[in-house]
C-alpha positions in Angstrom: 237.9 95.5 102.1 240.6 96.2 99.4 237.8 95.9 96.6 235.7 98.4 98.0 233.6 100.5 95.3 231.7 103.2 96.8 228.8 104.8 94.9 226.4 107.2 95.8 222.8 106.7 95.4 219.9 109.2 94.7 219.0 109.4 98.2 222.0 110.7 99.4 223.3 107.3 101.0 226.4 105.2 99.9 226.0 101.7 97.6 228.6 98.9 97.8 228.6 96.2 95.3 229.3 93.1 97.8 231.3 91.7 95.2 234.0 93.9 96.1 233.2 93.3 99.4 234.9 89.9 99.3 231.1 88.6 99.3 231.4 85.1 96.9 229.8 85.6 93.7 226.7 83.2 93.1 227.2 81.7 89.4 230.5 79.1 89.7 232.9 79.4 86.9 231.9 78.1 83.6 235.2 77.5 82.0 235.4 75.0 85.5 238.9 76.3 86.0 237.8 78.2 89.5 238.0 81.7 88.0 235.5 83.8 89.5 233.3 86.2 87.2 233.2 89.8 88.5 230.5 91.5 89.3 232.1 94.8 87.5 234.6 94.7 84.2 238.0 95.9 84.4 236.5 99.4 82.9 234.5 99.8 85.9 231.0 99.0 84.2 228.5 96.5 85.8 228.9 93.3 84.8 225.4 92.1 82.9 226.3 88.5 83.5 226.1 88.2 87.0 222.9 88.1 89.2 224.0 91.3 91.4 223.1 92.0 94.9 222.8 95.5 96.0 224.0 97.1 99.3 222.8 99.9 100.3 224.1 102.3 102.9 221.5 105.0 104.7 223.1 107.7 106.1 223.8 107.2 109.9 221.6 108.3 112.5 222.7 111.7 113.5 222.2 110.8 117.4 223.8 107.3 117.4 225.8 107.1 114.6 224.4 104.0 113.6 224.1 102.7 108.9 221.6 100.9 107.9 222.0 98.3 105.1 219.4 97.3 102.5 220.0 94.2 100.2 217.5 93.8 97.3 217.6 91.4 94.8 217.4 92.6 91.6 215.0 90.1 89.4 215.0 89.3 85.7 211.6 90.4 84.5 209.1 87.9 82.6 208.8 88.2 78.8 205.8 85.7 78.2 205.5 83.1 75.4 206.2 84.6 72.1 203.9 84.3 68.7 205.1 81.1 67.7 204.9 78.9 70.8 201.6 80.5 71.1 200.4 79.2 67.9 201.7 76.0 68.8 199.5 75.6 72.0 196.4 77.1 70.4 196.6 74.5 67.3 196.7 71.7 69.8 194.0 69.3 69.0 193.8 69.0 73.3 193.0 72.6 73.6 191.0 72.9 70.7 188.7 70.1 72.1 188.7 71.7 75.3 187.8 75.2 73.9 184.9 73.1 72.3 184.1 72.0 75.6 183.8 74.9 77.2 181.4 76.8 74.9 179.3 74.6 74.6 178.9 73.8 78.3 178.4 77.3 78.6 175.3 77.4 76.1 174.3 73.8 77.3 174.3 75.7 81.2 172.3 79.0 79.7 169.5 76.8 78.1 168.8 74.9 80.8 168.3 77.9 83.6 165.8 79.8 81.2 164.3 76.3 80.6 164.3 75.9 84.4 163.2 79.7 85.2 160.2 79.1 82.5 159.1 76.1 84.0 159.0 77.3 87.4 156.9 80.2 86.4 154.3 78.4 84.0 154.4 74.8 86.3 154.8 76.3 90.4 151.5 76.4 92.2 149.7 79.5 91.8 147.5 81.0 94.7 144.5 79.4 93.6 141.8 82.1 92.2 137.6 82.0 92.8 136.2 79.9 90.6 134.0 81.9 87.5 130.3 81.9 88.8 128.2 81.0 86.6 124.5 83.0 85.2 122.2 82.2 88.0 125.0 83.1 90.8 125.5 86.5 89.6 122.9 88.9 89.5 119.6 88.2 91.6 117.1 85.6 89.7 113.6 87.8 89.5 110.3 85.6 90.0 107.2 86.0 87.5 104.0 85.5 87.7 102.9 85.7 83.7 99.3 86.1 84.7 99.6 88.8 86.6 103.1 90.0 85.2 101.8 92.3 82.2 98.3 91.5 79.6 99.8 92.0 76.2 97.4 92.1 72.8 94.9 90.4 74.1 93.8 92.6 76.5 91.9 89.9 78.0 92.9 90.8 81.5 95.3 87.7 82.2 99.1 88.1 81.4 100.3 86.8 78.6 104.0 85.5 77.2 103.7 88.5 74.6 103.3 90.9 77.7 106.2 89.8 79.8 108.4 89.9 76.2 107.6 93.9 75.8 109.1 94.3 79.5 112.7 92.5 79.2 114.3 96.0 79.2 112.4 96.8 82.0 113.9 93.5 83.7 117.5 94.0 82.2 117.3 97.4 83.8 117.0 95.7 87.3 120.6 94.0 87.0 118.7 90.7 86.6 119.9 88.0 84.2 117.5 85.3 85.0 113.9 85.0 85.1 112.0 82.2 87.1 108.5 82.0 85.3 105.5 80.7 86.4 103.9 77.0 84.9 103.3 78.1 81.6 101.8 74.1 80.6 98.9 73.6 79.3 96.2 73.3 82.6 92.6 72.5 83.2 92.1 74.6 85.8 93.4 78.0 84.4 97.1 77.3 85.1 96.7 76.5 88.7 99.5 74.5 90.0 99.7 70.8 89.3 96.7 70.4 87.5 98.6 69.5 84.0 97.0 68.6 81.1 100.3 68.6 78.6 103.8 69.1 79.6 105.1 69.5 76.2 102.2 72.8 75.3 101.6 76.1 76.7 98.8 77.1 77.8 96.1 79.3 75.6 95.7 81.4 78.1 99.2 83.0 78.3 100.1 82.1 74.2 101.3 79.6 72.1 104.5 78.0 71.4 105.6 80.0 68.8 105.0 83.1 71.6 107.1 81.0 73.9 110.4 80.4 71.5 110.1 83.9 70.2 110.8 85.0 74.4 113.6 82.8 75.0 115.4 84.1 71.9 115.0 87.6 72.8 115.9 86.6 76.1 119.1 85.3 74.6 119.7 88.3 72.5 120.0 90.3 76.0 121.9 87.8 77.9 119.4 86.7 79.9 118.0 83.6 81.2 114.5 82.0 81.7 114.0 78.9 83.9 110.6 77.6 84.1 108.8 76.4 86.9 106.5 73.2 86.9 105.2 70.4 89.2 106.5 66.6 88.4 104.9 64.8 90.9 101.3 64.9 89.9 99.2 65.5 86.8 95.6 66.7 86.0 93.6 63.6 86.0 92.1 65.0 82.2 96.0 64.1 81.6 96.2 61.6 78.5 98.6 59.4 80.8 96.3 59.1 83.6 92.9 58.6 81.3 95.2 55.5 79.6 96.3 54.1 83.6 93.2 54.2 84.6 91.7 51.9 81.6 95.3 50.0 82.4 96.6 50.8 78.6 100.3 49.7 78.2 102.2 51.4 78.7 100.6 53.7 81.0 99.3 51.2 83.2 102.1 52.1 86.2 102.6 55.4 85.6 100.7 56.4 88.6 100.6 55.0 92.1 97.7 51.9 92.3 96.7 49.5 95.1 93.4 47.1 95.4 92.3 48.7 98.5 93.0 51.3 100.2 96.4 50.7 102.5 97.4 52.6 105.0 96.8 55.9 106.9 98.6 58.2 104.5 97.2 61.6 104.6 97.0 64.5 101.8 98.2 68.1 102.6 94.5 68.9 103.0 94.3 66.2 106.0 92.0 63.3 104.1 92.7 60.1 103.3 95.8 60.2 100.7 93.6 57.3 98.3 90.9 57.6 95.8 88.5 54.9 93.8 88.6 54.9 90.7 85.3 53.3 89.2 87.0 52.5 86.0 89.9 50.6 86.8 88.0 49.4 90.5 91.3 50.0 92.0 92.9 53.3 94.6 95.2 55.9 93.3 97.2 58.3 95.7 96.8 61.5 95.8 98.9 63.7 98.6 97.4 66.8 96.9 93.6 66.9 95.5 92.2 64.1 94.4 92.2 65.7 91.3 95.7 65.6 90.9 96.7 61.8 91.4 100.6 61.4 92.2 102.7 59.9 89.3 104.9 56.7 90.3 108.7 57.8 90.2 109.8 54.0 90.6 108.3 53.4 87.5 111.3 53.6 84.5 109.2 54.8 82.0 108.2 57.7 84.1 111.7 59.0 83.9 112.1 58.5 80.6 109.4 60.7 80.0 110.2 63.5 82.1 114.0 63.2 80.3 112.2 64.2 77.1 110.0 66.3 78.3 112.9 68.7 79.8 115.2 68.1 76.3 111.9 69.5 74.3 111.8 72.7 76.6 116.0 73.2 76.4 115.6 72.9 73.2 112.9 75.5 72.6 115.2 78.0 74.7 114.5 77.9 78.5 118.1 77.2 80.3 116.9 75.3 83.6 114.0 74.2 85.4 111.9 75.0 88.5 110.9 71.9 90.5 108.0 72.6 93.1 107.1 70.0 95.7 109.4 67.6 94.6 109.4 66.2 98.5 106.7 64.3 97.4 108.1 62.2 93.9 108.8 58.5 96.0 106.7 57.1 98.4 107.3 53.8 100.4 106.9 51.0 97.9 105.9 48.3 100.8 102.8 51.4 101.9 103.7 51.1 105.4 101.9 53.0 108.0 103.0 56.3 108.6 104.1 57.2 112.4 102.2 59.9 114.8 104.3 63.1 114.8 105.6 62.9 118.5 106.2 67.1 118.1 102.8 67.5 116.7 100.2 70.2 118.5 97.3 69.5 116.1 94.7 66.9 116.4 94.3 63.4 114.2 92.9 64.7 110.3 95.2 67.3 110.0 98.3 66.8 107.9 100.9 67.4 110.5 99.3 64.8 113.0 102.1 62.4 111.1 105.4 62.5 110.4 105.1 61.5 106.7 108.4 59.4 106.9 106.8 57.3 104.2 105.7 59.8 101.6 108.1 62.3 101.3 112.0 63.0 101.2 112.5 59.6 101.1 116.4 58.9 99.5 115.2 57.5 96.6 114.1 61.2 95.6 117.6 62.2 95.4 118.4 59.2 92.6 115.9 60.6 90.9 116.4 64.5 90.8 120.3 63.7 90.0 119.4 61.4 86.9 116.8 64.4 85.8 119.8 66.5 86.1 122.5 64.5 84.6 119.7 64.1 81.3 119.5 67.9 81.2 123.0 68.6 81.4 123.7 66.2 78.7 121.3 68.7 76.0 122.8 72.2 78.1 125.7 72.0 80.4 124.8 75.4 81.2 121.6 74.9 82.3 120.5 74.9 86.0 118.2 73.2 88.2 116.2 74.7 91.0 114.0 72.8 93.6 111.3 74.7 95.8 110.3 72.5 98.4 110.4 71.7 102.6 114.4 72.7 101.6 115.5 72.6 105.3 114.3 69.4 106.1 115.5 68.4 102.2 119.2 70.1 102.9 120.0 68.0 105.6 118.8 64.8 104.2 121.3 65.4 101.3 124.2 66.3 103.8 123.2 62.8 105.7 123.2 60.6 102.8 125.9 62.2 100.5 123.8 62.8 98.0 125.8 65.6 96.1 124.3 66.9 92.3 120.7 66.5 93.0 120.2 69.6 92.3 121.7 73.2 91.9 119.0 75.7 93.6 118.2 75.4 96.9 114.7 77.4 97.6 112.8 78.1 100.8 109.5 80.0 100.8 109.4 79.8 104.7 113.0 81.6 104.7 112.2 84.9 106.4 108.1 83.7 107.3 109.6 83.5 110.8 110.0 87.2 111.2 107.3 88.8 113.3 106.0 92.5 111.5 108.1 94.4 114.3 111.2 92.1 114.0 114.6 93.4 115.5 118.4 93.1 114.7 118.6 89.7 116.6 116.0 88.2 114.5 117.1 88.7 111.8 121.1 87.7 112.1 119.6 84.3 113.9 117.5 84.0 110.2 120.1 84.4 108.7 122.3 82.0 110.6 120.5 79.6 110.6 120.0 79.1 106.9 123.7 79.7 106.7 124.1 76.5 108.5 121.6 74.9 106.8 122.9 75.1 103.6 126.5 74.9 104.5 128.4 73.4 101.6 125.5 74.9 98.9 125.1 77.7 97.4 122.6 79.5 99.5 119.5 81.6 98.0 117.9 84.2 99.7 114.0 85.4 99.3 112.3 87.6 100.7 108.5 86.8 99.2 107.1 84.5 96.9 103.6 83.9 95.3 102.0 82.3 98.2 103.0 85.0 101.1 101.7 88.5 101.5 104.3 91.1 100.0 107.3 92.5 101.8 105.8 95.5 102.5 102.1 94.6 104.6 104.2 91.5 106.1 106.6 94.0 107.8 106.4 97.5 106.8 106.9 99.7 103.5 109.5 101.2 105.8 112.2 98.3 105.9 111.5 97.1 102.7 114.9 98.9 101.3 117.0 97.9 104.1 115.5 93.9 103.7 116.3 94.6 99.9 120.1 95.5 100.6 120.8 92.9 103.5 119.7 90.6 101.1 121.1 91.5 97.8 124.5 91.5 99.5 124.8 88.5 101.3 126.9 85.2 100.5 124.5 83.8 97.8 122.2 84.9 95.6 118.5 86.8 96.2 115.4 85.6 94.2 112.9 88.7 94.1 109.6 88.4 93.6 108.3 91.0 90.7 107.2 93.8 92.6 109.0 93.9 95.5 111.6 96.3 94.0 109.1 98.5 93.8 107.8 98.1 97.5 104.4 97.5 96.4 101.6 95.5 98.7 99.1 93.2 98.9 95.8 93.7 97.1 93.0 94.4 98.8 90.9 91.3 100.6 93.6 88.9 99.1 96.4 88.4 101.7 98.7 87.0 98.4 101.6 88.3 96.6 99.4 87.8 93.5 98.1 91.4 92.6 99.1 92.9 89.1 102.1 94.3 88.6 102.1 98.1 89.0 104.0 99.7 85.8 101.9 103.1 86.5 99.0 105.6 88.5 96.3 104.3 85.5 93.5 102.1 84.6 94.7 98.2 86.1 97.8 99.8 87.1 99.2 100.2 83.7 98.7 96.0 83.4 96.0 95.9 80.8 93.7 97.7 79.1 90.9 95.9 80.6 88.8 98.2 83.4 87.7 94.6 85.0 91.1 94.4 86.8 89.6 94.7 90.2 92.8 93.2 92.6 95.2 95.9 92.0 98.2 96.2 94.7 96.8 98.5 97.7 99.9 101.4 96.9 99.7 101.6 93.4 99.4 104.6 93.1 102.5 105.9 94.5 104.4 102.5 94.1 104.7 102.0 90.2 107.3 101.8 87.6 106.2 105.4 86.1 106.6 106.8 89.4 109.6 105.7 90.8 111.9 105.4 87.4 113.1 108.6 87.7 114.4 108.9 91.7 117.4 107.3 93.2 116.5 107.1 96.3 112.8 105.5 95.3 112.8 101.3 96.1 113.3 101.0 92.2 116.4 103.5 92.2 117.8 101.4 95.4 117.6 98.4 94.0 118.9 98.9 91.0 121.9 100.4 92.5 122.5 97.4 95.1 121.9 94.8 91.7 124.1 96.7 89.5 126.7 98.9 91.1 127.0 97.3 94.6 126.8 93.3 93.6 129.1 93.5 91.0 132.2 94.3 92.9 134.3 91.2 93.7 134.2 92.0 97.2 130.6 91.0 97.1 130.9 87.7 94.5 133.4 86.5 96.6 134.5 88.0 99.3 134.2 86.3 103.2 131.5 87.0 105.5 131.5 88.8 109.0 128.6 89.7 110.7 127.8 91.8 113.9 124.4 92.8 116.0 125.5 96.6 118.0 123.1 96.9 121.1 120.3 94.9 119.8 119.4 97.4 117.1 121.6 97.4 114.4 122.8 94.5 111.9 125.7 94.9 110.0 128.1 92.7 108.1 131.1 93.1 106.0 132.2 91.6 102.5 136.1 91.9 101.9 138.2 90.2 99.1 141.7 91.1 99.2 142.8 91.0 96.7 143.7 93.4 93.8 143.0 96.4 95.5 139.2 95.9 96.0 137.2 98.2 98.8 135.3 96.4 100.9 131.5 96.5 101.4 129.8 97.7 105.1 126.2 96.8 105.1 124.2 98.3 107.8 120.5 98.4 109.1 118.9 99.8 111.4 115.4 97.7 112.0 114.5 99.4 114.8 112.1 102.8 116.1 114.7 104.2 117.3 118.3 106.1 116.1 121.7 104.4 116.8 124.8 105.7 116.5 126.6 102.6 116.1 130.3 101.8 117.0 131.4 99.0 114.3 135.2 99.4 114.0 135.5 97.5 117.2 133.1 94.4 116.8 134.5 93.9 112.7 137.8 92.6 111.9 139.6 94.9 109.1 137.2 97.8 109.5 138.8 101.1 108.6 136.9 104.1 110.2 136.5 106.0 107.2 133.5 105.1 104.8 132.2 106.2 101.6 128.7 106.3 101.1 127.2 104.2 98.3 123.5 103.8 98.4 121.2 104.5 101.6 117.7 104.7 102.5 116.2 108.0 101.8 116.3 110.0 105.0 119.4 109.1 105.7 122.3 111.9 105.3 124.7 112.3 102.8 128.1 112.7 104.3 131.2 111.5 105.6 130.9 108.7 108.1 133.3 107.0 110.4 132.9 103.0 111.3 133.3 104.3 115.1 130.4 106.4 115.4 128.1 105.7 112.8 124.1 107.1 112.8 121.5 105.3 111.5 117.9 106.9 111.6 115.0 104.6 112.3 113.7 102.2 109.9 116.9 102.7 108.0 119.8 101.8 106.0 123.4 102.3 104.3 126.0 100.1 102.4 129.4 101.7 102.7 132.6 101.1 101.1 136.3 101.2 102.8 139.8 100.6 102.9 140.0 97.2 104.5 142.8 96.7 107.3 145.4 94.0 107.1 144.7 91.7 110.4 
């Protein structure tokens, strides 16, 4: 302990360099000769040479007595690489490559995620979106009747293409973008149905060519539509085509249906025998209509040549589709086998429904034909539609059976709602509408109230439920075909149980129709049912429908939104349309059929009903004010659509 150096630290406590502590210095002589270095210089300093140890003495404890010693190492401290050796590591052609590397990884790395991100965003699936409709699926299609539509400058009493040009922003008005017109060809029997003369000329009686082409391109200046209606299967028998068969002039000489005698049992519509002799060509024609009207032959090629020209002449002088009536009927058996008794029938032998008509109508071949006719039109206008108004139900499920897809487009069926009894309820009418659901499953589906050969809306039931018909139907899945008048709620004409009176445009002479005082078959209401007098009211038939057409169907709730429908103690129909999607309100239609008042609870029988609703059109004694889904009162005879926030299920 003779080397002892005490010092005293900061702390109060007492250091002792170990070297003079006998403790063996760490760094061995460098001269070799066993000196030892000391850890302090003869003038007391620290030597700098020597790695030093520290001891460090802490004052003892005051009850024990006991020092603590702390030894710490004292470290030389790291200075880094200087400039030069730097330099020499950053000029190294290794590094410099690797550098190289590195950035370019980097920008190689940052191209490829964007590329990646972009691709993900423009190439991942997407929820797949409705697809667009198309013309004659958006508003409602409105049926006309140029004869008895409006008389233009002739004044002759009989409608006229002129007339039913001056009243497209009449039409327009309605929401309606298409127009299904009447045969306009050229007829021999006053335009009655299948009794044509020419299939490429209109008729004198409604105008000329010229008249026709200046309609369609007005039409087209609004945006609208015109599909015209005609009959293929049969002809006039003053048709040129039939005049040439009947002398057998090529190459007409098949273009009708011809035997040596008469065949088989077949039956026409009107329950006589379905052949006629001809004493010119000593041979029988077919006739399922009058024998006036002798049934082309739709096996013959040339037939269907001539019908593809015929429909490119008329797309090309403006229409954009055709009407097909009674096209049932185009292909018969081509062996004439005899048709079967009707085991369901309940009339007697002579009348048409004693058979079963298995050979003469909706045979398959019918479909090859309509789907060629279609295919040829499509070819001049792929925007062009085709409608078919026929036995549709039986029709429908003959094209489900034999997967016969593009026949057609339309889907018509006059004896939709003929089922309905004048007092009809809330059951009735859901199973109508049901069943012609599941009849054209797969289609799109058209709903009509009326057409040209039923009594009016309003005598067939009552002028009361004409504006809750109107809304059930405007709104459903589908799209409505109303017959011209029926927005206005207007009836049949006295003595003629047909939907053919005059259209009412005001309280005048012939309705406001024509000039002409002759006009004897005017619509039994016209004088409170007219344009004139209901243009101005909202809650008139007129001011209903057009708010169903253009505020109501427009939504996207109603073009595509899904169907739910309920019946509330027998009395009330109601259905929803809901698409969610983008915010959109859905759509609470809601009639009451019946003589008596409801209040109706509806949150509970309809999935994603909200209670509260907002009024949007309703019939006219109904009230105006807030309604909830879980007590909702309908009048009588009445109606509402609603809108409302639909609940997530």
């Amino acid at each position: 302990m003779s080397d002892e150096r005490e010092t005293e630290g900061v702390d109060g406590s007492t250091r002792l360099l170990a070297g003079e502590m006998g403790v063996r210095p760490t760094n061995s002589d460098p001269e070799g000769d066993g000196a030892e270095e000391k850890l302090v210089t003869e003038d007391g300093k620290l030597n700098s040479n020597r790695e030093t140890s520290e001891v460090k003495f802490i004052s003892a404890d005051s009850q024990n007595g006991d020092a603590k010693i702390d030894i710490e190492n004292v470290k030389h401290t790291f200075a880094g690489m200087g400039k030069d050796e730097l330099m020499k590591f950053a000029n190294d052609p290794f590094w410099i490559r690797m550098r190289w590397f590195l950035f370019i990884f980097f920008w190689v790395l940052w191209i490829a995620m964007l590329v990646g991100a972009v691709a993900i965003i423009i190439l991942a699936p997407k929820c797949a979106g409705p697809a667009p409709l198309k013309w004659w699926e958006e508003s409602p299609l409105y049926e006309v009747n140029v004869r008895t539509f409006v008389d233009g400058e002739k004044e002759d009493g009989i409608g006229d293409l002129v007339g039913l040009k001056s009243k497209l922003d009449y039409i327009k008005g309605l929401g309606v973008k298409g127009i299904v017109l009447s045969s306009v060809l050229q007829s021999s029997h006053k335009l009655e149905d299948g009794y044509v003369e020419n299939f490429a000329e209109v008729d004198p009686l409604v105008g000329t060519v010229h008249d026709f082409t200046n309609l369609t391109a007005a039409m087209k200046e609004e945006g609208m539509h015109l599909i015209l209606d005609f009959i293929p299967n049969h002809t006039s028998k003053k048709h040129p085509w039939f005049v040439a068969s009947e002398k057998k002039e090529s190459p007409f000489t098949d273009y009708y249906v011809w035997t040596q005698k008469e065949p088989n049992n077949w039956v026409s519509l009107y329950g006589e025998s379905a052949w006629a002799y001809s004493e010119i060509r000593k041979e029988y024609y077919l006739h399922q209509f009058k024998p006036d009207q002798p049934d082309l032959n739709f096996r013959n090629r040339e037939v269907i040549n001539e019908f593809k020209k015929i429909m490119k002449l008329w797309l090309e002088r403006g229409v954009s589709g055709f009407q097909m009536s009674n096209v049932e009927f185009l292909v018969e058996d081509k062996d004439f086998g005899e048709d079967f008794v009707n085991p369901h029938t309940v009339v007697t032998l002579g009348q048409y429904d004693f058979l079963q008509h298995s050979k003469t109508a909706n045979l398959p071949e019918t479909y090859d034909v309509l789907r060629e006719l279609r295919e040829s039109m499509l070819n001049v206008s792929s925007d062009s539609v085709l409608a078919v108004s026929s036995n549709v139900t039986r029709y429908g499920g003959l094209v489900r059976d034999n997967n016969m897809t593009h026949a057609f487009d339309i889907m018509r069926n006059a004896d939709l709602f003929s089922s309905l009894k004048h007092e009809f309820t809330a059951v009735n009418l859901n199973h109508t509408i049901y069943g012609w659901m599941r009849a054209t499953e797969g289609y799109r589906t058209f709903w009509e109230l009326g057409n040209a050969y039923r009594s009016r809306v309003a005598s067939r039931f009552s002028p009361e439920v004409v504006d809750g018909l109107n809304a059930v139907v405007m709104l459903l899945p589908g799209t409505p075909i109303t017959l011209y008048g029926d927005e206005l709620g207007m009836s049949d004409s006295d003595g003629e149980p047909r939907a053919l009176a005059p259209m009412a445009w005001r309280n005048s002479t012939a309705a406001g129709f024509s000039a002409n005082e002759s006009i004897s078959a005017l619509s039994l209401n016209f004088q409170e049912k007219n344009v004139e007098t209901e243009e101005s009211s909202e809650d008139s038939h007129l001011g209903i429908y057009r708010t169903l057409s253009k505020k109501a169907r427009t939504s996207r709730s109603i073009m595509y939104g899904k169907f739910e429908s309920t019946v509330y103690n027998d009395t009330v129909y109601a259905y929803t349309r809901i698409w969610l999607k983008s915010g959109n309100p859905g759509y609470l239609v809601v009639f009451n059929p019946s003589d008596y008042e409801t209040t109706a609870n509806l949150k509970e029988s309809l999935k994603s009903m909200s209670d509260d609703l907002t009024l949007v059109v309703k019939s006219p004694h109904v009230e105006d004010r807030k309604y909830q889904a879980s007590s909702l009162y309908l009048p009588a005879k009445s109606m509402g659509v609603f809108t409302f926030v639909p609940q997530q299920e």
